[in-house]
GUPADREN-801037 format. One record per residue: x, y, z of N, C-alpha, C, O in turn. Coordinates in pm, whole numbers, plus 50000, padded with zeros to 5 digits. Layout:
N
XYZXYZXYZXYZ...
END
This chain:
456
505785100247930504985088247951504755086148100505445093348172503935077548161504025070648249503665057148312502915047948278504525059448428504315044848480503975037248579504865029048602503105036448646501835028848768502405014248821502465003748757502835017048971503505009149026502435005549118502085013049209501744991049092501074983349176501344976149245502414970749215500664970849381500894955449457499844949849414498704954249418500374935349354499664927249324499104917249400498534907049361499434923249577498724911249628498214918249755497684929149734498304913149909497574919250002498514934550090498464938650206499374939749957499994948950020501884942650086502404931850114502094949450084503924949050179504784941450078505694934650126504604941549927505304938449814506534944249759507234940349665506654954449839507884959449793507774969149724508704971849648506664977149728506614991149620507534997249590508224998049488507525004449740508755014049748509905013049694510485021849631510345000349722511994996649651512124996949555513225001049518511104992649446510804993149335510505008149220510745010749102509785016149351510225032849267511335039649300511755049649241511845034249399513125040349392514205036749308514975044349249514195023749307515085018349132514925018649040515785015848956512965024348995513185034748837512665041948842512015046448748512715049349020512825065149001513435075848986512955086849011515015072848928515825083548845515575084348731516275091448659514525077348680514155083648546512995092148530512695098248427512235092048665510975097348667511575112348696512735115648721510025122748681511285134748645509645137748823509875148048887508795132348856507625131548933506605122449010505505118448972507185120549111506065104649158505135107349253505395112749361503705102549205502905103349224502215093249358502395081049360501465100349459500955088949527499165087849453498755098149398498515079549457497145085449396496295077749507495215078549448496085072949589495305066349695495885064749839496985068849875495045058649909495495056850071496035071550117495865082850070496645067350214497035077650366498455070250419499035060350373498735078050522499965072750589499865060950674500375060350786498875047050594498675035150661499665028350570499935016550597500245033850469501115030550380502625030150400503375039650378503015017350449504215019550465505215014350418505355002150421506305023950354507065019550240508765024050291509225035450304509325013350308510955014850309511645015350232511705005150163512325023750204513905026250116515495025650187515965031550285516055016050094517455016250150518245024150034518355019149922518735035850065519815038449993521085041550040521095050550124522415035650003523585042350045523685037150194524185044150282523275026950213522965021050350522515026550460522565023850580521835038550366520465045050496519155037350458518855033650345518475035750566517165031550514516075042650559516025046250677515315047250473514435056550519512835050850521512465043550429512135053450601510235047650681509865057150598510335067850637509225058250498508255065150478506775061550490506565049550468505715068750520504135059050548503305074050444502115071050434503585088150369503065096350354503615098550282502975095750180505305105350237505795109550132506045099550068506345088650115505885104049892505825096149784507505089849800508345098349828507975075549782509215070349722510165077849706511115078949783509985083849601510465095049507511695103249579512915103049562510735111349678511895116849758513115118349812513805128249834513305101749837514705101549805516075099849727517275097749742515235101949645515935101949492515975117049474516755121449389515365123949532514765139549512513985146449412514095158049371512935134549372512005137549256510615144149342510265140349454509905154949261508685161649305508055150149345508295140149278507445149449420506545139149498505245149449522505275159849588503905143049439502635147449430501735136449554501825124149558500885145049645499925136149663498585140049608498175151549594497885127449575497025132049431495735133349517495715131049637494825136749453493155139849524492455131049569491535133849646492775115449525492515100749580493245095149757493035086049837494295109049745495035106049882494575111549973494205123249969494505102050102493675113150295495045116850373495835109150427495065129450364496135134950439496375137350583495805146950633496895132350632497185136950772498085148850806499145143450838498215159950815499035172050753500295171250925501415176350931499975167650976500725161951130501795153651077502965157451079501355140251021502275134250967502975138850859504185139950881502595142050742503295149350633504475155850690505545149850678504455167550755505125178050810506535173150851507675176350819505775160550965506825152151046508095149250954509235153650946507235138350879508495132850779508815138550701509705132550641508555149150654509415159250553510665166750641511735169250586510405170250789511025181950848512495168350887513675171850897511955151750906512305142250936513735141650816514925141550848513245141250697514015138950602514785150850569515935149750525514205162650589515445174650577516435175250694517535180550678516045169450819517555169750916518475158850866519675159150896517995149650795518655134650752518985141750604518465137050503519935153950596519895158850425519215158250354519965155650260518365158450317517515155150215516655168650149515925172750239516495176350032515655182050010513905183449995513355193849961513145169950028511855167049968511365176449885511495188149919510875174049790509755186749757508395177949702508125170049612507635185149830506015179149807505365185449781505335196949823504295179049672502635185649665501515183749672501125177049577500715186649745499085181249822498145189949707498085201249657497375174949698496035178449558495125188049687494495183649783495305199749652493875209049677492465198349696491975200949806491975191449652491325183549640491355170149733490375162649739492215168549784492715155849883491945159449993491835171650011491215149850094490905150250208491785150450274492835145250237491625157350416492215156250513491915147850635490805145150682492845144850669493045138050787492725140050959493695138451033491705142651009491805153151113491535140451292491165128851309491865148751358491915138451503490975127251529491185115351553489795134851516488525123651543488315113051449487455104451466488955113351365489175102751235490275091451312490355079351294490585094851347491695085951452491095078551521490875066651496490545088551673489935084051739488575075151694488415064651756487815077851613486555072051567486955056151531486305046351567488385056051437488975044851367489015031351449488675019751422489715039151591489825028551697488645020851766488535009651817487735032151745486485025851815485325014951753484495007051798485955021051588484755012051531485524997451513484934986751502486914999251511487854985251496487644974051611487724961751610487274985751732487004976151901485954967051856486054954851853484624975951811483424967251786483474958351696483024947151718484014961851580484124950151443484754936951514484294925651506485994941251590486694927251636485354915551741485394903451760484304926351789483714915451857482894905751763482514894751805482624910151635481934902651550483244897551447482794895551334484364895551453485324892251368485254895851284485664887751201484764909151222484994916251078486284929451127486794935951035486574931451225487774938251212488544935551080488704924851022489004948251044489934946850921491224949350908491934949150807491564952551055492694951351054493864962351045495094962551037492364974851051493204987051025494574993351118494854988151226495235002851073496095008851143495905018951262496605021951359494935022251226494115028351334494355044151337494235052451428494845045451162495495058051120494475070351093494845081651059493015066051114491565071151066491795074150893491555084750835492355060950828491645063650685490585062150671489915071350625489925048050710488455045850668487445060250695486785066450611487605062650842486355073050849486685086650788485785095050784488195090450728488315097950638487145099050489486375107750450487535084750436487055085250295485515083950348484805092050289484705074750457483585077050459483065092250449482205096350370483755099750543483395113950537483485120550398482665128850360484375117050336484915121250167483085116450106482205122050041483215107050156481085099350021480505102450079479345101150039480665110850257479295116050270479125131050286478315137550352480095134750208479705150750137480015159250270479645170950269480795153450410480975155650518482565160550556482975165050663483375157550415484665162550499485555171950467485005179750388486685175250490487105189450489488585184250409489495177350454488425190150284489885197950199491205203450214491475214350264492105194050161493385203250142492995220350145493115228850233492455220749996492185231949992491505244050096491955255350113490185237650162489515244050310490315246550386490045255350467491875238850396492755243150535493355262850453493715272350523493285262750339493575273750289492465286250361492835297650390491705283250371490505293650372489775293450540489035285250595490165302050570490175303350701488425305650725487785300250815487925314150629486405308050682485675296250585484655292450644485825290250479485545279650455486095264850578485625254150618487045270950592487555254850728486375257050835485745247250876486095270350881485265272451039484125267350981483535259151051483625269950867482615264550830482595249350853481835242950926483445245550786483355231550755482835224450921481775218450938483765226751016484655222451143483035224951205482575215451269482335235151191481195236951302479975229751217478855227051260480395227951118479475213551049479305204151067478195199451090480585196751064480515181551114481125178051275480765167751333482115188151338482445184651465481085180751544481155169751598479995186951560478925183651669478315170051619477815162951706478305165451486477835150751471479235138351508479275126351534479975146451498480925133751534481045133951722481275124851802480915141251732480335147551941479495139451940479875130752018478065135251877477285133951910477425112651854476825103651912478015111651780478265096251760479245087851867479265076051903480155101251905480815094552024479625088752196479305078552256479355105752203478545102352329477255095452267476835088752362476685094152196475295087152188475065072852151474285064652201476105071552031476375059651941477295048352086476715038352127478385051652131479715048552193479385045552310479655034552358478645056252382478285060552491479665063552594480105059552702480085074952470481545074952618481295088552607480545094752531482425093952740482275111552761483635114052667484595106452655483445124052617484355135252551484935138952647484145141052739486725142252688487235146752792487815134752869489015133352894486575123952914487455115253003487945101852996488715095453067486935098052832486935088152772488105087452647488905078452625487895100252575488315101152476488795114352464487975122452505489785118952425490725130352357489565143152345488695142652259489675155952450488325162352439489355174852299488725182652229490135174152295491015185952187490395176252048490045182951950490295166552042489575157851925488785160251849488695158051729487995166451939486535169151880486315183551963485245184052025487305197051974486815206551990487115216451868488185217551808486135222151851486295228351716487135241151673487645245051568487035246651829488205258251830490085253951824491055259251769489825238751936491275236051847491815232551773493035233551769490755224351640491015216951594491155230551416491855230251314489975241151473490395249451352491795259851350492165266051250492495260351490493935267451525494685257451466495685261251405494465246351468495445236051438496035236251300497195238451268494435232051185494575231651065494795243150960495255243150846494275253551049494275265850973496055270250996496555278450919496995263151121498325264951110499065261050965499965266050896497975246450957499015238250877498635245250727499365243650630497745250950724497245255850594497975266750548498285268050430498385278250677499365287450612500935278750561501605282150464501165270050631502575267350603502055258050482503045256650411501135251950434501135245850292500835257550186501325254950076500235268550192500715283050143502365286150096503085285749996502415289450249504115297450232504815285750207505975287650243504715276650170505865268450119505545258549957505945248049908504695268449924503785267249736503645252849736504155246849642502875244449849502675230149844501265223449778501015211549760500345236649742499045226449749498875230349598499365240949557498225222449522498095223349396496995218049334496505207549375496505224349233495145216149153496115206149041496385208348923496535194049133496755181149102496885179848930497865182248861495355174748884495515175748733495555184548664495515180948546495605194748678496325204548604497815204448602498425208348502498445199848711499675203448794500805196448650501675201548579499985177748662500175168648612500605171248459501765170448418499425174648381498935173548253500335185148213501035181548118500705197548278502005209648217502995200548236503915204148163503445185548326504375183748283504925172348255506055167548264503655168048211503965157548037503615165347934503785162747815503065176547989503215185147842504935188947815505465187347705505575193647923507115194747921508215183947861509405185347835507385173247852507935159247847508645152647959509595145047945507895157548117508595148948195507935137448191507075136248104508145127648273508015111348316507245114048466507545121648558506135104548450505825104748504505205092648630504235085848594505845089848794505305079648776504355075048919504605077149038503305068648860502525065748995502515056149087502235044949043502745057149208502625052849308501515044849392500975051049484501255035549376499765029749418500705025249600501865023649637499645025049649499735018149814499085005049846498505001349744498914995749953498634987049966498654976749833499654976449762497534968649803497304958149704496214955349689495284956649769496214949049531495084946249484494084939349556492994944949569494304925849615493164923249687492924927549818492554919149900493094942149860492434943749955491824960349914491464969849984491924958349771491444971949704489534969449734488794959649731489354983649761487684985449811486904971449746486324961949797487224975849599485874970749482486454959149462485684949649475487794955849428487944943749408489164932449469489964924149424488774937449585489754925949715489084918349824487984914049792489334916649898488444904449994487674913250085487984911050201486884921150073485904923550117485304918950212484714908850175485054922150373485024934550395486804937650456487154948150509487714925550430489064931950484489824939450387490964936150355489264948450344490214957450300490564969950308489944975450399491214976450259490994992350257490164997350217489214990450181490095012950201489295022150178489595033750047489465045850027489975024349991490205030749845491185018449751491615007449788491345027649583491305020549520493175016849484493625023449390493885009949534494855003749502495195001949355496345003149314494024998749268494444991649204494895002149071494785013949103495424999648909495865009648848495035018448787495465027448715493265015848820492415025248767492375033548845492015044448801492635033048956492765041349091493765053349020493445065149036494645050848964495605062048937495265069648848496115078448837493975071448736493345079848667492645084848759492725097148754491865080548858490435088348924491295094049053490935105449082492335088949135492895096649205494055106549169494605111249269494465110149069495375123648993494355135048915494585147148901493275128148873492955141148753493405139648692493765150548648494045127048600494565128948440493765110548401493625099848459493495115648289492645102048257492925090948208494125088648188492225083648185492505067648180493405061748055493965050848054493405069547968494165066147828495345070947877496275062847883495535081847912497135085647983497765074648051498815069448013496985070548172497725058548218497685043148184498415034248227496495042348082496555029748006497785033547911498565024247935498375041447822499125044047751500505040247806501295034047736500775043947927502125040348001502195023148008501555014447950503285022948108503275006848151503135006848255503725016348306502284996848371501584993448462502894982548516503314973948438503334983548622504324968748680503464963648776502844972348837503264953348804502884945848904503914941248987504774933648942503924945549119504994939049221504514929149318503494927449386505704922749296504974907249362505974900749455507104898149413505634898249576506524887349635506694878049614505644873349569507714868449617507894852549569507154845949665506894834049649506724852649770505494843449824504944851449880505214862749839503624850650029502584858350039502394862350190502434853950279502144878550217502254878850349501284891950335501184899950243500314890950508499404904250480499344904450652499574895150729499044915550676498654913450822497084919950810496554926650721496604915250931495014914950917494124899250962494704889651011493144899450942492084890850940491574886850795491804893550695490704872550798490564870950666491094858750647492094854450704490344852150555491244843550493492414843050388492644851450301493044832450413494504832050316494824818350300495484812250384494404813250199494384797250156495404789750133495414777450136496764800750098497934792950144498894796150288500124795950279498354798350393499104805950479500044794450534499904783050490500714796350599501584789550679501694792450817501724804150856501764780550913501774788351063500134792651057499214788050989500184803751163498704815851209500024826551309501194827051347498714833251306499304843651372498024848251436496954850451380498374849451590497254847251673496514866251640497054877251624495244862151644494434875551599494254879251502493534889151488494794873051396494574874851306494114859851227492894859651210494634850551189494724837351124493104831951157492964828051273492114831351086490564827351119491214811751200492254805151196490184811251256490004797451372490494784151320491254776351376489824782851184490024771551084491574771351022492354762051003491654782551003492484785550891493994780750934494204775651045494984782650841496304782850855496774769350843496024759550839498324768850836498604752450865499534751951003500734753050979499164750251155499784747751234500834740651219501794746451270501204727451158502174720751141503644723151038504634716651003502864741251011504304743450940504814755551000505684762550949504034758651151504454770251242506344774651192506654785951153506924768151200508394768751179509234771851065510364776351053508424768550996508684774450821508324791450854509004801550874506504787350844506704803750874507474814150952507734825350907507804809851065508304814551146509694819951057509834831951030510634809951018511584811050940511424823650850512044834250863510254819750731510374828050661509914843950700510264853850634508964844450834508914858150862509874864150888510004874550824511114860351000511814863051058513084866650948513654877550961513514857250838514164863650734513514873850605514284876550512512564877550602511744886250579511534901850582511474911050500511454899950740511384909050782510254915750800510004927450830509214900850761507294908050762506914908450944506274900451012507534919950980506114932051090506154942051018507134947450967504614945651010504514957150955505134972150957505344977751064505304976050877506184990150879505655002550946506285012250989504284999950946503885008651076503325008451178503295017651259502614994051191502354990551310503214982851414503154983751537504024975251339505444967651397504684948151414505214937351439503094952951380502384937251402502934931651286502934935951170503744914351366503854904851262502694898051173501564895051211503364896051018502614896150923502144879150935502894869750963501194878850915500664863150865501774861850672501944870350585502144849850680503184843050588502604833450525502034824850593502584832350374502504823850288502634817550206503774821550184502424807550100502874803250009502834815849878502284826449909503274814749766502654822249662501014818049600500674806349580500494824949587498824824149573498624826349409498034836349368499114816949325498664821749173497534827549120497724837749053496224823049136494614826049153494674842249185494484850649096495044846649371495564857749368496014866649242495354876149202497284862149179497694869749092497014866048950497344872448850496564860948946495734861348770494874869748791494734877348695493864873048923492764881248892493784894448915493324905048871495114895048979495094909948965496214916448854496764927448853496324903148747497034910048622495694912848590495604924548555494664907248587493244908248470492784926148534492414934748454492874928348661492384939448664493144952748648492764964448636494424946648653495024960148625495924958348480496494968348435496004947848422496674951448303498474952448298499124959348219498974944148396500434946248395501014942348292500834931648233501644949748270502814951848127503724948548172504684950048097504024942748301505884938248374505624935848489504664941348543506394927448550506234921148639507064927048758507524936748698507574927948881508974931048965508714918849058507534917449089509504910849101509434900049189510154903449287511164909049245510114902549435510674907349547510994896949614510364886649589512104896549724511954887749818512584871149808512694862349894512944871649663513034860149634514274848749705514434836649723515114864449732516084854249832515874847249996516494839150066514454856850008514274851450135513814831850121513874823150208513524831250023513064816850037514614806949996514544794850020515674811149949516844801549956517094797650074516724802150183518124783750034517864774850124516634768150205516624765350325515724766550123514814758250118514544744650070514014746449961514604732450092514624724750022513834723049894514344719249789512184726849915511354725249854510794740349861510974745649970509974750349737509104760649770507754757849687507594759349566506964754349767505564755549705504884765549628505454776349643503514766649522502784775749511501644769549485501554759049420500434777949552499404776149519498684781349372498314792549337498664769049308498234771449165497174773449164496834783949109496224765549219494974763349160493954767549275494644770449373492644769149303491834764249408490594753349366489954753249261490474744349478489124737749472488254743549545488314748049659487214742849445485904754549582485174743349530485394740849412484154734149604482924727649581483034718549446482274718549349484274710449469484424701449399485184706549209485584699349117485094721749222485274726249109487154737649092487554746249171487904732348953488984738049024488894753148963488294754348856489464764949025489644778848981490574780648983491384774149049490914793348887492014797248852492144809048863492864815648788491344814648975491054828348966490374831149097489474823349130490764843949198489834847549317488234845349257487724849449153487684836849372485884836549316485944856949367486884864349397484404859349355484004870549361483744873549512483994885149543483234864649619483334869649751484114864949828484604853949799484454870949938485324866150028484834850550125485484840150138483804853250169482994837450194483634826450108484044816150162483724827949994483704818949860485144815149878485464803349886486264827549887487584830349926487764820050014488264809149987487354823450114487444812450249487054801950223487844794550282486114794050156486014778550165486994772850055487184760650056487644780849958488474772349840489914765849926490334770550031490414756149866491164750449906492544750449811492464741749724493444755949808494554759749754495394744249730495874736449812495314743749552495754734049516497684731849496498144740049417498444724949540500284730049568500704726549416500264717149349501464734249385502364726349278504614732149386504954743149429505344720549384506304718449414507374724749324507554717849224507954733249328509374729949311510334730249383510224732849503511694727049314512834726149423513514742249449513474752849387514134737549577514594750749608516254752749502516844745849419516534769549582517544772449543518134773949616517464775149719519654775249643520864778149738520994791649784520934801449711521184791949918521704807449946523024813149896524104807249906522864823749847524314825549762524634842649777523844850449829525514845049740525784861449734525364867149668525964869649563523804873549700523344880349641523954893949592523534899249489524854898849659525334910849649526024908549496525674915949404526654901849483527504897349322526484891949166526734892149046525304887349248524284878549180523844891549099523914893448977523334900849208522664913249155523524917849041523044917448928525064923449065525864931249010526094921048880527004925148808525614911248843526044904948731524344899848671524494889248610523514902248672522754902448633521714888048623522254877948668520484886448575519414882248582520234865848544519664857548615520864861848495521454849948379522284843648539522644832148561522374853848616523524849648797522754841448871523174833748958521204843448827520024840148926520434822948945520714816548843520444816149079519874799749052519064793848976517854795948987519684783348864518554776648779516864777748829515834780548767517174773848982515624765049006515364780549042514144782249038515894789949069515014805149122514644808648964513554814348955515224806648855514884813348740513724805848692512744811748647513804790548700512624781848658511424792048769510624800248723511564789148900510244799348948509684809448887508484808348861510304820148854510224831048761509544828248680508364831648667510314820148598509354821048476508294814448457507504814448362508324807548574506574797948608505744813248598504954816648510506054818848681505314830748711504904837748606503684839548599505634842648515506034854548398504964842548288504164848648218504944831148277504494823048196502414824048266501504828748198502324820548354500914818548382500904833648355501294836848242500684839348402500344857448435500584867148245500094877048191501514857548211501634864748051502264877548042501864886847972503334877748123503344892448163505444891848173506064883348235505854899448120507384892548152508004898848271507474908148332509204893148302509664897848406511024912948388512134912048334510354926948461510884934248445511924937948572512654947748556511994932848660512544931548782512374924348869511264921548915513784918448917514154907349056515054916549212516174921849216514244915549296514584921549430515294909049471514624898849457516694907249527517034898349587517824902449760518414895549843517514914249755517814924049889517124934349887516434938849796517334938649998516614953750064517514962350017517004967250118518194968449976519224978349870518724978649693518264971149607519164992049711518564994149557519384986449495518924979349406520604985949520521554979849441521344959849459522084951449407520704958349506520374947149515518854940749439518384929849474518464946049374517624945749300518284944349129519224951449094517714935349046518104931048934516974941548805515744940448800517454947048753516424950548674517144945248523518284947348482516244939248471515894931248382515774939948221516504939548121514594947148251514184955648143513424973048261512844973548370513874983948157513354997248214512184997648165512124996448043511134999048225509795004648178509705017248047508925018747952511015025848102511265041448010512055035147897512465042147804
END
């Protein structure tokens, strides 16, 4: 069977922690979207390991696939695999033949178009990892293959194809020089094909690249388990997140049929979890109708609630929201219900995982935004544009807090250990969304995580 591990909100939900606590049953975990803008921490055994490229999985020592929906950076890959074998670890990875690659000027390009967006405030906030101009290159029939790094004259081909238009968008479009402006090894084609054509023999000699759905389909034919890995979150998924701040691919759990090669009844057939923080944090631009505090450069002009700078502050700081690969602190918020109804409706969660929840003890009071008013009218659901996003007004519903307590014992005795008023939250949650609760994160340790019910 398998099982499709989503964020149900603007990303930094806790994926990772979450496949690593039911990934000893998976016998394979799958990434099926994004790039190494993805960044996912694991604590095990009181190591904590950064991953932003290899699947979860790994440290559990399950095959970790990246699927044909994923943009590879083969620089980074390398890193953190060679990273995790001096730190013991065996990884064993596999790159979809089919996956784009990741190459320098995708970098460089990333930064430049992020400079200009910020002067019109549509910056999105990227990492500056060149996913976007990856996948653009992917729709415009312009970019170069896992597989092409195999083929030493299919890559030269490729490389003397598109290197002189991306030469020519820098100096013409940019108006900067190649060399003194910008990285001239970037955009030269002789180094850039020594480079990839390196990384292509060593994804060879080390049997890494694979036709994905095929790879897949022999082993649920075997009867392994299988499970997928989504990145970021639903609303900042291409098609259906706040637009234009989002990523560049599909987050959400249809994403995991069109990025593996195995189809949609396969992964409708499994169970889908939705992971969710007990409240809401994204870094970026954009609106966020329950935010708390701002966070300068990011928080729109209007937006935020200055007068609760200190809460947020609080709750970032016990948190632990800067981003995992940029290190930029996260804008902090209430829980966003609306948020999460449209993204059980689009992906279909069969279980819930709640994260984080101890960061809000000792609180007197924890809010959520139930409802929105947009134009006199209330919703219960993200409207359809982000404009629309931005003028609703996030309606509170109150409850009381819970006590800080030892989580470490709470965990080891199970879901019934939780604080009354943390369990009443819960099941506020599990009740609107219709969806029950299959896991409670109340620490950064696997062992600190409550699981409720196994998906397997």
């Amino acid at each position: 069977m398998t099982v499709t591990i989503v964020g149900s909100q603007l990303g930094d939900e806790g994926k990772g922690g979450i496949v690593d606590v039911y990934g000893d049953a998976a016998d394979v975990v799958v990434r099926y979207q994004g790039g190494d803008n993805a960044g996912h921490t694991v604590v095990y055994e009181g190591e904590e390991y950064k991953l932003s490229l290899v699947p979860s999985g790994a440290v559990r020592g399950k095959v970790g696939v990246l699927g044909n929906g994923c943009v590879v950076n083969p620089s980074t890959l390398f890193e953190e695999i060679d990273t995790l074998e001096e730190r013991g670890l065996s990884p064993d990875v596999r790159v979809a033949e089919r996956a784009h690659a990741i190459l320098p000027y995708h970098r460089v390009l990333d930064g430049l178009e992020e400079d200009v967006k910020s002067d019109d405030d549509l910056a999105a906030g990227t990492t500056g990892r060149g996913i976007g101009p990856t996948y653009e290159d992917k729709a415009g029939r312009r970019g170069i293959r896992i597989g092409d790094l195999l083929d030493p004259d299919t890559l030269r081909e490729r490389l003397e194809y598109v290197v002189p238009q991306k030469r020519a968008l820098v100096e013409e479009v940019y108006d900067l020089s190649i060399g003194e402006d910008v990285d001239r090894a970037a955009f030269d084609t002789e180094t850039l094909f020594e480079t990839y054509r390196a990384f292509g023999e060593r994804l060879e000699r080390e049997g890494m690249a694979i036709n994905c759905g095929a790879f897949l389909d022999r082993r649920l034919e075997t009867g392994d388990e299988i499970m997928f890995e989504g990145a970021q979150g639903t609303s900042i998924d291409i098609d259906h997140g706040i637009y234009p701040y989002v990523t560049s691919s599909n987050p959400t759990a249809g994403g995991a049929a069109v990025g593996t090669g195995l189809g949609p009844t396969v992964v409708g057939s499994g169970e889908v979890i939705g992971i969710v923080k007990a409240y809401l944090s994204r870094v970026g631009t954009g609106p966020l109708p329950t935010e708390l505090g701002s966070v300068d450069g990011q928080t729109p002009a209007e937006g935020g609630r200055p007068s609760a700078a200190d809460l947020a502050t609080y709750i970032r700081d016990e948190g632990g929201e800067y981003g995992t690969v940029t290190g930029r602190p996260r804008r902090v918020g209430w829980l966003d219900m609306p948020m999460l109804r449209h993204a059980a409706r689009v992906n279909g969660f069969t279980g819930l995982a709640v994260n984080h929840l101890d960061v809000l003890a000792g609180l007197e009071e924890v809010e959520v935004g139930h409802a929105y008013t947009l134009a006199g009218e209330e919703l219960l659901t993200m409207p359809p544009t982000t404009e629309q996003w931005g003028d609703c007004e996030a309606q509170f519903r109150t409850f009381e807090g819970w006590p800080d307590v030892e989580w470490d014992a709470v965990a080891r005795s199970g879901y019934d250990a939780l604080p009354e008023n943390a369990r009443t939250y819960l099941e506020y949650i599990a009740e609107e969304l219709d969806t029950p609760i299959y896991a409670v994160g109340v620490g950064p340790g696997r062992e600190e995580t409550i699981v409720v019910e196994s998906p397997y």
